[in-house]
C-alpha positions, 0 to 999 in steps of 0.5 A: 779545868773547863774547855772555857779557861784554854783560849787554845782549844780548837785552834791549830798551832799556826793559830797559837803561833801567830796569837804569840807573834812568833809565827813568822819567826818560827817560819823562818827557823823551820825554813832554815832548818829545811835548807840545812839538812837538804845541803847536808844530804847534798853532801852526803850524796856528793862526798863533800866534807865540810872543809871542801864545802868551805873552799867551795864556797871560799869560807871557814870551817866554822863558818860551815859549822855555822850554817849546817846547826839546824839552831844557828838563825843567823845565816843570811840568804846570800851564804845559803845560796853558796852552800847550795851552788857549792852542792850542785844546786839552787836556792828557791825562794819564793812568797806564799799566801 
């Protein structure tokens, strides 16, 4: 196979990304994730199972399980900004170039 056949050769991945239209979303998702796993360090340091971050931020269980699945996309800011005044801290977000 020639170099000539592989568009991909010499870019980078966000290049690749964003030639597939998906770089924002992908974006997004890792952005999610990031969030995610620092709340559910938070959690860890602090002791708080998800039940107790579910009074804390005056919803389900499930709805935790929800928000802590690194595949789940659908959580909305508002719910992240909950989880992260239920842990103690706060969310940040901000627009790059």
């Amino acid at each position: 196979m020639s170099d000539m056949t592989n568009k991909h050769i010499g870019s980078d991945f966000d290049d690749f990304l964003e030639g597939e239209g998906i770089l924002d979303q992908a974006e997004a998702v890792a952005a999610k994730r990031v969030i995610a796993y620092q709340i559910a360090e938070e959690m860890k340091r602090a002791n708080i199972t998800k039940s107790e971050l579910a009074r804390r931020m005056r919803t389900s269980r499930p709805a935790v399980e929800r928000l802590l699945d690194p595949a789940n996309r659908s959580v909305t800011l508002s719910t992240l900004e909950r989880a992260a005044s239920a842990v103690g801290r706060h969310l940040k977000v901000e627009l790059t170039a």
